[in-house]
Every structure is written in C-alpha cells, then in structure tokens.
C-alpha positions as a printed Julia matrix, in Angstrom:
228×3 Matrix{Float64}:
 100.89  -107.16  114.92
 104.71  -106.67  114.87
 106.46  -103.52  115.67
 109.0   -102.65  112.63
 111.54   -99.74  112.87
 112.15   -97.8   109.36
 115.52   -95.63  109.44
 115.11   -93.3   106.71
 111.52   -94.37  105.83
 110.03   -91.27  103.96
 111.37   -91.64  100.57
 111.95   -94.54   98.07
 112.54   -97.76   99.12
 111.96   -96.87  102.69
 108.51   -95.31  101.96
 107.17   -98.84  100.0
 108.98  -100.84  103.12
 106.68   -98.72  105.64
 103.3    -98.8   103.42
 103.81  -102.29  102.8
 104.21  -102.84  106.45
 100.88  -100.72  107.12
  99.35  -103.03  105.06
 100.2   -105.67  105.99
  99.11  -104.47  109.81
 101.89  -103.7   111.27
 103.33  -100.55  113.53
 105.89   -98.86  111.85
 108.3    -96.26  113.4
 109.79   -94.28  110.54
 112.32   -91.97  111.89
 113.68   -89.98  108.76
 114.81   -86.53  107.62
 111.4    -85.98  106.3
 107.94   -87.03  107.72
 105.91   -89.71  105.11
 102.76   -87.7   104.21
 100.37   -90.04  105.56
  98.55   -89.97  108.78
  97.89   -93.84  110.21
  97.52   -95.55  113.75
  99.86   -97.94  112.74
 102.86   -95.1   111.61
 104.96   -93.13  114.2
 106.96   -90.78  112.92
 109.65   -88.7   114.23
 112.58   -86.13  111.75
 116.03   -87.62  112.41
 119.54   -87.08  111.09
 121.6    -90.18  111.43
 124.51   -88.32  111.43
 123.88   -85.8   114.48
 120.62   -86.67  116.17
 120.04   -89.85  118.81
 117.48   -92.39  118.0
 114.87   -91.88  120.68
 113.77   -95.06  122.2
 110.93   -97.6   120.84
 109.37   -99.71  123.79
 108.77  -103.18  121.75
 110.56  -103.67  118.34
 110.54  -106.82  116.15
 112.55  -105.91  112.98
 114.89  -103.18  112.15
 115.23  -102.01  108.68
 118.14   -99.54  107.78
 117.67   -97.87  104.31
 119.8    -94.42  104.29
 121.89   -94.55  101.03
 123.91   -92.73   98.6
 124.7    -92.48   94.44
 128.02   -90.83   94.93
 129.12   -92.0    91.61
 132.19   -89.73   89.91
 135.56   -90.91   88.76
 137.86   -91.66   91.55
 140.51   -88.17   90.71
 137.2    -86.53   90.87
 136.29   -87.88   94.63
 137.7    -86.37   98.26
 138.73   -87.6   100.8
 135.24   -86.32  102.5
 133.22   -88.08   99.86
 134.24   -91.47  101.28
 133.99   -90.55  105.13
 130.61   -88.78  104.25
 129.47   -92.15  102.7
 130.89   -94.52  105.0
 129.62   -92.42  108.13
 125.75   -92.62  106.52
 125.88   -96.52  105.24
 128.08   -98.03  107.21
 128.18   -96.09  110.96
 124.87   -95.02  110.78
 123.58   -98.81  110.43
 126.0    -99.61  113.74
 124.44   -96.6   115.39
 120.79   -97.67  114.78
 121.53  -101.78  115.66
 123.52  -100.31  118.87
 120.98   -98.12  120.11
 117.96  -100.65  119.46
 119.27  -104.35  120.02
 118.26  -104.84  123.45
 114.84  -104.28  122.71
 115.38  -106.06  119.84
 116.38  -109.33  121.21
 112.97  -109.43  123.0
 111.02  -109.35  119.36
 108.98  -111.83  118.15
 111.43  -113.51  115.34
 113.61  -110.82  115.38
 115.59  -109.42  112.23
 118.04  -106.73  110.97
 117.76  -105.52  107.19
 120.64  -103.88  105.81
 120.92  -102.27  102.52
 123.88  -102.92  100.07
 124.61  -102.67   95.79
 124.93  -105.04   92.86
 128.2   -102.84   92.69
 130.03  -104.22   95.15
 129.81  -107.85   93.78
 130.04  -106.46   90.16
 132.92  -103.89   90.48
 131.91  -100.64   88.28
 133.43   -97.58   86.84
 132.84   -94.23   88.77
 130.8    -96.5    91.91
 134.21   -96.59   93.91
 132.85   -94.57   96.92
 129.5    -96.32   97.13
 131.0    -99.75   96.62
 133.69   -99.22   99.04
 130.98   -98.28  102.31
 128.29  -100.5   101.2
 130.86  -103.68  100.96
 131.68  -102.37  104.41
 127.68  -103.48  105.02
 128.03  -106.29  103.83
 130.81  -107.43  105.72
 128.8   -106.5   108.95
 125.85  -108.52  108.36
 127.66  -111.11  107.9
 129.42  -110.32  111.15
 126.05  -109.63  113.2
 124.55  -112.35  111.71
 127.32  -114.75  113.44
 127.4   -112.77  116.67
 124.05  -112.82  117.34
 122.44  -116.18  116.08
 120.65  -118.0   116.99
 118.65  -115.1   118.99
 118.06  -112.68  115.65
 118.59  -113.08  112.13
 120.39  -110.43  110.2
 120.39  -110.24  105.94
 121.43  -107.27  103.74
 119.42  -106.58  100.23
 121.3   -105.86   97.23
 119.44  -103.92   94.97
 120.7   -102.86   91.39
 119.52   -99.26   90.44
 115.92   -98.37   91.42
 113.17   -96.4    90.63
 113.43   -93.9    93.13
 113.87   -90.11   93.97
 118.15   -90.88   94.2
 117.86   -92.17   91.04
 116.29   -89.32   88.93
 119.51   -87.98   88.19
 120.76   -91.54   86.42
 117.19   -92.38   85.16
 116.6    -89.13   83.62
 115.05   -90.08   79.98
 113.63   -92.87   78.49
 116.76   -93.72   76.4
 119.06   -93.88   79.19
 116.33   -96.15   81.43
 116.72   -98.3    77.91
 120.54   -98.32   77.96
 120.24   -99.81   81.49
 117.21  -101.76   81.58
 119.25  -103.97   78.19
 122.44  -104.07   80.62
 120.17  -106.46   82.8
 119.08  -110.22   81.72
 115.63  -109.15   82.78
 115.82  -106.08   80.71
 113.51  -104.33   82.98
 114.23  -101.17   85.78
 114.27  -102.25   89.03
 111.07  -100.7    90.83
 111.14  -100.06   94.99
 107.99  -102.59   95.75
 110.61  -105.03   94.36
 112.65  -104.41   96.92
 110.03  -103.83   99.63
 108.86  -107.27   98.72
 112.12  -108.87   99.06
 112.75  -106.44  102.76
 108.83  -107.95  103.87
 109.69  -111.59  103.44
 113.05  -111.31  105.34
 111.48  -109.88  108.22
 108.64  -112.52  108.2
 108.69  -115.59  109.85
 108.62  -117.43  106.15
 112.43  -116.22  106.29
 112.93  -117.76  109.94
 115.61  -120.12  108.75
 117.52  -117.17  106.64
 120.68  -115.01  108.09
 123.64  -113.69  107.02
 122.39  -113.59  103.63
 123.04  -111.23  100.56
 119.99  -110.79   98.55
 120.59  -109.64   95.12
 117.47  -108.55   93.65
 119.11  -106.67   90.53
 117.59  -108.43   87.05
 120.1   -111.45   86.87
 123.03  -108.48   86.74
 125.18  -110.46   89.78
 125.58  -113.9    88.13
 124.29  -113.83   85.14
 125.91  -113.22   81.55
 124.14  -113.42   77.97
C-alpha cells in the first residue's frame, strides 16, 4: 500500500485521482477546501486553504499530487493586476508550498513522485487564457526544474489536460451545442472526462512510470500537435 497526498482532492479531477487511488488500495490524504463525501480507512481528510493555512504533517508519503486550478479566462483589458497574482499564488506558489513542506518525507517514499497540473493552453497560445497560461507555464517550467534538482531520488511530471468535465468547467460546458463546438475543435472530437486524467495522474505515480520525469503529459484529444 502506498501513501498518496491529494492537494485539493474533493472536487473534479482531484476527487477521481483519490477514488482511483482507494481503489486501487492505497491511503490517500486529501487536504482540500471541502471534505470528499465518502467515509474510507484508506482516506484522511483534513479542510485546507493553500493560500492561508499550513499543510499539517503526513508521517510516510510516496507521491504528491497537486491539483488546485483556475478558468480565469477574460480578455486581457478586462484582467487586473490581482487576477494574475491571485492565479499565480494558487498554481504556481501553492505547488512550491506543498513540495516544500512535504519533500523530506517524500524522499523516503517508495518510488517517489510529484504530479503537477498544467493546460493545453500554454503550448497552444489562446484568446482570453492569458492569465491561466501565464501561471500554469510557470508549472511547467518548475517541473522541469524539480525534476533536474532532484533526480535521480524522485521523479517529477506535470499533466496537461485540455478542458474537462468537471465542476470549473460548467460555466464553459454549459449546453450541448457549445460541448459540440469544442469537442469538433479536438482530432478526437470527444470532451475530455476527469478519469482520463486520473488515469494518466495513476500511471505516473506507479512504478510502470519509474523511468519517466520531467515530462509534460498532454492528454487533450490530439489538440497539442495535431492539425486536420
């Protein structure tokens, strides 16, 4: 059994990383804004604001899997100053905050990893995503980084999903023609769903991944390099 840490695992993605990792008989430690409303042996749970609360302390930890976000997406006239500090502080400083407070532990794990969460819009450069893009490139940057700095001891890869199906995303996916309109805007023509992401986030934590770091994953329907 491994011991996986969840930051920000009651909704979304995070929520499918944690069941899957239940599942899959694992501990999960799911420290979030909002409890998952499920009682297991395997699930510890504690409310936490990345932004003004400490991470309490985990005694044996194996992977670490960051997934607060935001869809901050308005034309750049239309965004403060605030808007980009408020996004960089919750992607990009809250991910040094949690692989700070835990990597001494975590460089005792069993094959340990970091999993850090960017966007198909940083590599694809779209209208009104100039907030977003600009902290989550800063992620990307960093596992990079991390993943130099601390290999060979723990691997560190970054997931870049393209939009999900997930609570964020009701406000973009809000009517079948609009999921259409995106879905076609994808060689895969489909809508990204969160197990497809939890999938991806389970096999780069296992030890099938043990030769992967420093990685960005693109699981986002061909959008990255693909054209037709």
């Amino acid at each position: 059994m491994k011991n996986i840490v969840v930051i920000g695992g009651s909704k979304g993605i995070g929520r499918e990383i944690v069941s899957s990792q239940i599942n899959l008989g694992n501990k999960c430690y799911n420290f979030s804004r909002s409890n998952l409303e499920i009682s297991h042996n395997n699930l510890v749970q504690e409310k936490f604001d990345i932004l003004n609360d400490e991470l309490p302390p985990v005694e044996n930890i194996d992977a670490l899997i960051y997934c607060p976000g935001s869809i901050n997406l308005k034309p750049i006239l239309q965004l403060k100053e605030e808007d980009f500090i408020n996004d960089f502080n919750i992607n990009v400083l809250g991910a040094v905050k949690s692989v700070k407070s835990f990597l001494n532990t975590l460089k005792k794990g069993d094959n340990p990893s970091i999993v850090l969460f960017s966007t198909v819009a940083v590599s694809q450069g779209m209208p009104f995503h100039s907030s977003v893009s600009v902290a989550k490139a800063g992620i990307e940057g960093l596992t990079k980084s991390l993943a130099a700095e601390l290999a060979p001891n723990i691997r560190v890869n970054c997931i870049a999903p393209t939009i999900t199906r997930t609570d964020m995303a009701k406000r973009i996916l809000r009517n079948e023609k609009i999921e259409e309109n995106i879905a076609n805007k994808h060689p895969l023509k489909k809508i990204c769903e969160a197990k497809d992401i939890s999938d991806m986030a389970d096999f780069l934590i296992s030890s099938r991944a043990k030769n992967i770091t420093g990685q960005i994953m693109h699981v986002d329907g061909g959008m990255s390099t693909l054209k037709i």
